[in-house]
C-alpha positions as CSV (number, residue, x, y, z in Angstrom):
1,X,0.0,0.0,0.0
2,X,1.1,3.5,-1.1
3,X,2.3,6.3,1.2
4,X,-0.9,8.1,-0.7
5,X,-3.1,5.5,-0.2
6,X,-2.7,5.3,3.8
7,X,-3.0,9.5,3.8
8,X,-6.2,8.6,2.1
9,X,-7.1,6.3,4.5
10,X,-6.3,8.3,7.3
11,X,-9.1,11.0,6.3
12,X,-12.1,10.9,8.4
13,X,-15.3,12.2,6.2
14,X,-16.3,15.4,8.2
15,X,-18.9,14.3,10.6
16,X,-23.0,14.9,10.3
17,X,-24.2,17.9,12.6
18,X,-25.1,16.4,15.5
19,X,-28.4,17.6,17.8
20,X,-26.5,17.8,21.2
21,X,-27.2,21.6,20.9
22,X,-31.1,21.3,20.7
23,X,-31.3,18.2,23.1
24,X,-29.5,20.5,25.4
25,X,-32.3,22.7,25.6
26,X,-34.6,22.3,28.7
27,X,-37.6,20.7,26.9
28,X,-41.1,20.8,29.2
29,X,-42.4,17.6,27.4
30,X,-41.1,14.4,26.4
31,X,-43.0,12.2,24.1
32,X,-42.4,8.7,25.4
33,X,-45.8,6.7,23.9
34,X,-49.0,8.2,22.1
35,X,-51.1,8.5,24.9
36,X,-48.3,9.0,27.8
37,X,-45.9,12.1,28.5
38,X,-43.2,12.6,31.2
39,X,-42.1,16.2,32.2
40,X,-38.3,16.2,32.6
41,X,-37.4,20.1,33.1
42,X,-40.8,20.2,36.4
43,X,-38.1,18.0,38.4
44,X,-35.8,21.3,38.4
45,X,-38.7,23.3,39.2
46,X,-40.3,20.7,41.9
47,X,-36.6,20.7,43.5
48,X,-36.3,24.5,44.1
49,X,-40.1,25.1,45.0
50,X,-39.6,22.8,47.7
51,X,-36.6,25.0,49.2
52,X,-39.1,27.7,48.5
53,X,-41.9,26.0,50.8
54,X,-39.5,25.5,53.5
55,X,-38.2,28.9,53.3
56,X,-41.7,30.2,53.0
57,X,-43.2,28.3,56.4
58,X,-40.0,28.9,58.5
59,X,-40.3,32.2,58.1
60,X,-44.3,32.0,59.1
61,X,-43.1,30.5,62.3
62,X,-42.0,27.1,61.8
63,X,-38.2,27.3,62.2
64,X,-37.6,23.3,62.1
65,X,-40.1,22.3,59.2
66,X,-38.7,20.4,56.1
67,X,-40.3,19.9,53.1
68,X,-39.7,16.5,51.0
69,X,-40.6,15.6,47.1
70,X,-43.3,13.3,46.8
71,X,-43.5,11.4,43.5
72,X,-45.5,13.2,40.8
73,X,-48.6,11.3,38.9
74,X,-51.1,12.1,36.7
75,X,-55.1,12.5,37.4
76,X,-58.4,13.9,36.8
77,X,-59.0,16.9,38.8
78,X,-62.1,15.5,39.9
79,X,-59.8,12.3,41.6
80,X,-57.9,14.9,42.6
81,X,-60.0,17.8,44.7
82,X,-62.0,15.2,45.8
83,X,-58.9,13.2,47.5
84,X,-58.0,16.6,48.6
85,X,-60.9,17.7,50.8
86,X,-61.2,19.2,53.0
87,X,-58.6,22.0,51.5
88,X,-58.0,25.3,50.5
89,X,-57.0,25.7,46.8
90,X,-55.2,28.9,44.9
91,X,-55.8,29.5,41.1
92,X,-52.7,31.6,38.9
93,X,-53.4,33.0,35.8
94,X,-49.8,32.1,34.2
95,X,-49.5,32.9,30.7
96,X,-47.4,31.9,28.5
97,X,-48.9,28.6,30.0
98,X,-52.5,27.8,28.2
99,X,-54.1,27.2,31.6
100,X,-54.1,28.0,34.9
101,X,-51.5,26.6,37.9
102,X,-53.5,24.5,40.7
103,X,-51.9,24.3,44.5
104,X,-54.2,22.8,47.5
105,X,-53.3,22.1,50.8
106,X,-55.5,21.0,53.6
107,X,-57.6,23.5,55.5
108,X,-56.4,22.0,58.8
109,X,-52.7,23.3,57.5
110,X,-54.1,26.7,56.9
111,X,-55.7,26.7,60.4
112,X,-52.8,25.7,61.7
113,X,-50.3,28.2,59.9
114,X,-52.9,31.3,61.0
115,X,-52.6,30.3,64.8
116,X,-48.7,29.9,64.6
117,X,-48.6,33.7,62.6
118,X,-50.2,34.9,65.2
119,X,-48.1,33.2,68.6
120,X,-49.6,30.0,69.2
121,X,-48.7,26.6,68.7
122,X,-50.2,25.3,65.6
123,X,-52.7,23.7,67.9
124,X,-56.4,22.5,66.1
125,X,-59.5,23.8,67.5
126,X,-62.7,22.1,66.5
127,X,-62.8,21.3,62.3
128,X,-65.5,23.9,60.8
129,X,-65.9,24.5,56.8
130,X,-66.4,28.7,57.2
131,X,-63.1,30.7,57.5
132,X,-62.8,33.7,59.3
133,X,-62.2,37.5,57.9
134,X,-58.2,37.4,59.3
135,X,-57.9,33.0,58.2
136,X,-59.7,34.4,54.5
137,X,-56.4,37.6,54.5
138,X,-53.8,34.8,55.1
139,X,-54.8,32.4,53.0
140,X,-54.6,35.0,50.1
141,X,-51.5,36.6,51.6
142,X,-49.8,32.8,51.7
143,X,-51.3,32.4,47.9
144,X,-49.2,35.7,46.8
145,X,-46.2,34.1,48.4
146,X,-46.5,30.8,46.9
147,X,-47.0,32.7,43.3
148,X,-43.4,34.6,44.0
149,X,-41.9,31.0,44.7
150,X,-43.3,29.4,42.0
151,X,-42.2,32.2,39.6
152,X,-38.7,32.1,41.3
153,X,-39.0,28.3,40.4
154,X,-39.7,28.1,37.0
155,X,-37.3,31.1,36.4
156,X,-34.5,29.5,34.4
157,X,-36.9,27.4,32.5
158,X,-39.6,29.8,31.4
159,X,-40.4,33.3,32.7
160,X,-43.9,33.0,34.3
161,X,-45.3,35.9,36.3
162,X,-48.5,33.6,37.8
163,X,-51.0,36.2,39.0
164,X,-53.5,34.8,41.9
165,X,-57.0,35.1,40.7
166,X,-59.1,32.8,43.3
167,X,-58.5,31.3,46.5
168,X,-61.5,29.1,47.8
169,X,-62.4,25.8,49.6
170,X,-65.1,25.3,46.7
171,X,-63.3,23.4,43.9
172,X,-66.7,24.2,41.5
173,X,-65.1,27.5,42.1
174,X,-62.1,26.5,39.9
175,X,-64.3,27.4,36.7
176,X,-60.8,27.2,34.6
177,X,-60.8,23.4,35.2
178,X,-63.2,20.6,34.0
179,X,-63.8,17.8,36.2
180,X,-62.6,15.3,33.6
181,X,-58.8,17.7,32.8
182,X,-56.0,15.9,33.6
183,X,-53.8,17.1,35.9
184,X,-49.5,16.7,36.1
185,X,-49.7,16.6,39.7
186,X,-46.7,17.2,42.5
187,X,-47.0,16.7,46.4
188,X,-44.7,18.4,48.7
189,X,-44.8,16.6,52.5
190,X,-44.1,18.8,55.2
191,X,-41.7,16.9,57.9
192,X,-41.4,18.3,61.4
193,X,-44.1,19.1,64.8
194,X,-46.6,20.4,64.6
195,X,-47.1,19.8,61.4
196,X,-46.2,16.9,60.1
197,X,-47.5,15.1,57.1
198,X,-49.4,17.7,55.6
199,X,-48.9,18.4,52.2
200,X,-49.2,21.1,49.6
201,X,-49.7,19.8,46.5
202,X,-49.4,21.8,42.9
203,X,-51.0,21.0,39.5
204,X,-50.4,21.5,36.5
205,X,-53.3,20.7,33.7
206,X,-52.0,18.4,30.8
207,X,-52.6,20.8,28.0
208,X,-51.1,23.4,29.1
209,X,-48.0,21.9,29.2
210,X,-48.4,20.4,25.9
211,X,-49.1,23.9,24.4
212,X,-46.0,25.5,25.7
213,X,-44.1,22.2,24.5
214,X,-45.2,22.5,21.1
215,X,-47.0,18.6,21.7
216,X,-50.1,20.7,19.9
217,X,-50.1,23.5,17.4
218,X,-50.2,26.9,18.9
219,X,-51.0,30.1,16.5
220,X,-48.9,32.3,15.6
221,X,-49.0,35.4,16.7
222,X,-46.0,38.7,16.3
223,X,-44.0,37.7,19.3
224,X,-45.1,34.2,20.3
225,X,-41.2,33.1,20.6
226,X,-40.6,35.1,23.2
227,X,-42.9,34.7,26.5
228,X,-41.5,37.8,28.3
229,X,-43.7,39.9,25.6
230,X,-46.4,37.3,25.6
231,X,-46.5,37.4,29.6
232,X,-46.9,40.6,29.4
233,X,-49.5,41.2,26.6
234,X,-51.4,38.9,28.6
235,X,-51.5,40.8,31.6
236,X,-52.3,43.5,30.0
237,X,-54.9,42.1,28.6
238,X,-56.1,41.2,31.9
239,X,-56.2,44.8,33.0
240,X,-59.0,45.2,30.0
241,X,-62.7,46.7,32.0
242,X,-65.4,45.7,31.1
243,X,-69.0,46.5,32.0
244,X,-70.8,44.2,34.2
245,X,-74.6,44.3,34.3
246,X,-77.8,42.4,36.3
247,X,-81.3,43.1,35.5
248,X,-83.2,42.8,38.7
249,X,-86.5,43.2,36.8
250,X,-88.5,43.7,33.6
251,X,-92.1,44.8,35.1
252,X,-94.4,45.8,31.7
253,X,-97.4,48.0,31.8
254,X,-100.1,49.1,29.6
255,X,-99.8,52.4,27.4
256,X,-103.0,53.5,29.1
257,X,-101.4,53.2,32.6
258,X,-97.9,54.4,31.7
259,X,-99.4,57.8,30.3
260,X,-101.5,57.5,33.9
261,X,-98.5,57.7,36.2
262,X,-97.9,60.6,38.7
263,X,-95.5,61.3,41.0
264,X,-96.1,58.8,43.3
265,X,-97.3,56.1,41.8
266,X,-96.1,53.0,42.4
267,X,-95.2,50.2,39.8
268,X,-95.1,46.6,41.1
269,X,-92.2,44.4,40.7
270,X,-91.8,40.5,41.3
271,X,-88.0,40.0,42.6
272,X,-87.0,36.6,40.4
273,X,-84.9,34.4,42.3
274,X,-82.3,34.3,40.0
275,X,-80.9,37.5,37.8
276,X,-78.8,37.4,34.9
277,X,-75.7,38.6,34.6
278,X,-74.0,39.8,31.6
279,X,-70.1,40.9,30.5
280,X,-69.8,43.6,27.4
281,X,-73.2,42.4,26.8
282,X,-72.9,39.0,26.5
283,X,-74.8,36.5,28.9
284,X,-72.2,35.6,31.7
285,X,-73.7,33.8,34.6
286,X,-76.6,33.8,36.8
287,X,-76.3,34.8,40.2
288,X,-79.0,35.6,43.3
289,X,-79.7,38.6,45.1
290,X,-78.3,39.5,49.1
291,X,-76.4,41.8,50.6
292,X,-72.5,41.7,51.6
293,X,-71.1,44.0,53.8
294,X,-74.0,45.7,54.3
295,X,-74.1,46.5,51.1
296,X,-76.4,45.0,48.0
297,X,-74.6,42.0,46.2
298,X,-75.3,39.3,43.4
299,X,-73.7,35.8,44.2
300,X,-73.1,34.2,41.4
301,X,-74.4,30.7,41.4
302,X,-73.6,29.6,37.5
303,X,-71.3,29.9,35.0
304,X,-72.7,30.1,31.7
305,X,-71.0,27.9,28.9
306,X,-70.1,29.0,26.0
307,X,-70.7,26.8,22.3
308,X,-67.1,24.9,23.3
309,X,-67.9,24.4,26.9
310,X,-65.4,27.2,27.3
């Protein structure tokens, strides 16, 4: 063999581009089967939540508390509020994610955090469903702190600004949700007297994270590749008023009587026991009349649906 042939031999054909660079990129979904997901980079953000948590309820009171990782599984959120109660949940608006973040945590835990705030022990008085005006202010104070930490969490993975819009004990409440939405649900275990056990758990509904993974097409829009303009479009977007209006009645009357009235006169009304209630015109919900506060309220009792159930 040839001095030229060996040189020839010796030349390596340049190698293919390789995909290390895109792997490399924190993906939110992993495509393991058709009907089954996995959620690689919500390990990182699971991992520094939990330090959040711990931070979060030691400085509430609870200087020994840990908090520790439970495994993460997927359910309905109807399995999942009703293994829940009784609990106090939180709902974030967190765009650029396509649905709302879930936490819950038991309402004994909440109970117990409000008498530790406020010197005690974190002892249990007798279980009741109605919270008080100050137990209502923390749990939406502790919501506000858990959206920081959660937006702390995700921060090298995506930026999220998750804005509380509803804390209640009522998951019909949670109008963002269908009973049959599947949740990617994790459980953080607090470890330590006095209170041991509990858990706050956090979900995370399937198709959102499929639309921010690309699993599903999304639209596109001037700026959807980069969230920080889309988070804040969204918010505001949020900011938008818009007139809300209740007819309490529609009482009708002759011609002949109406050209009859005097000052004075009276018009009769029957008080139905549910009034409409509509958004920029369009039919919203129905709600019944009382009073909050001492002053006149509507407490809305349905949530219309629109022609997609939306």
């Amino acid at each position: 063999m040839s001095v030229r042939e060996k040189s020839v031999k010796a030349v390596k054909p340049p190698a293919a581009p390789t995909t290390e660079a895109a792997d490399a990129k924190a993906s939110l979904l992993l495509r393991k089967a058709a009907d089954s997901y996995a959620f690689p980079a919500l390990d990182s953000v699971a991992v520094q939540f939990a330090r959040s948590l711990r931070d979060l309820i030691r400085a509430l009171g609870v200087p020994s508390v840990q908090v520790e990782r439970a495994s993460a599984e997927t359910m309905s959120f109807a399995d999942w509020t009703a293994a829940s109660a009784p609990a106090i949940f939180w709902r974030y608006y967190a765009p650029p994610l396509k649905g709302p973040i879930l936490l819950g945590a038991p309402r004994p835990l909440l109970l117990q955090l409000v008498d530790i705030f406020y010197g005690g022990k974190g002892s249990l008085a007798s279980e009741r469903e109605e919270l008080t005006d100050a137990e209502d202010r923390f749990a939406a104070r502790l919501g506000r702190d858990m959206g920081l930490q959660l937006a702390a969490a995700w921060g090298d993975k995506l930026t999220l600004e998750p804005e509380l819009d509803c804390v209640t004990g009522d998951p019909a409440k949670l109008a963002a949700v269908r009973a049959d939405d599947e949740l990617f649900v994790q459980r953080f275990i607090l470890r330590g007297a006095p209170l041991e056990g509990r858990t706050i758990a956090c979900a995370y509904p399937l198709a959102a994270l499929r639309g921010i993974a690309g699993a599903e097409p999304v639209a596109e829009i001037p700026g959807n590749a980069d969230p920080v303009w889309a988070s804040a479009l969204h918010k505001t977007l949020r900011e938008v008023r818009l007139p809300v209006r209740s007819v309490l009645a529609r009482p009708e009357i002759s011609l002949v009587k109406l050209l009859a009235l005097e000052v004075g006169d009276i018009i009769p009304i029957g008080m139905p026991r549910h009034v409409p209630i509509t958004v920029a015109g369009r039919s919203f919900a129905l709600g019944s009349i009382g009073e909050a506060n001492g002053n006149a309220a509507i407490m809305i009792e349905q949530i219309e649906k629109g022609p997609n159930h939306d």
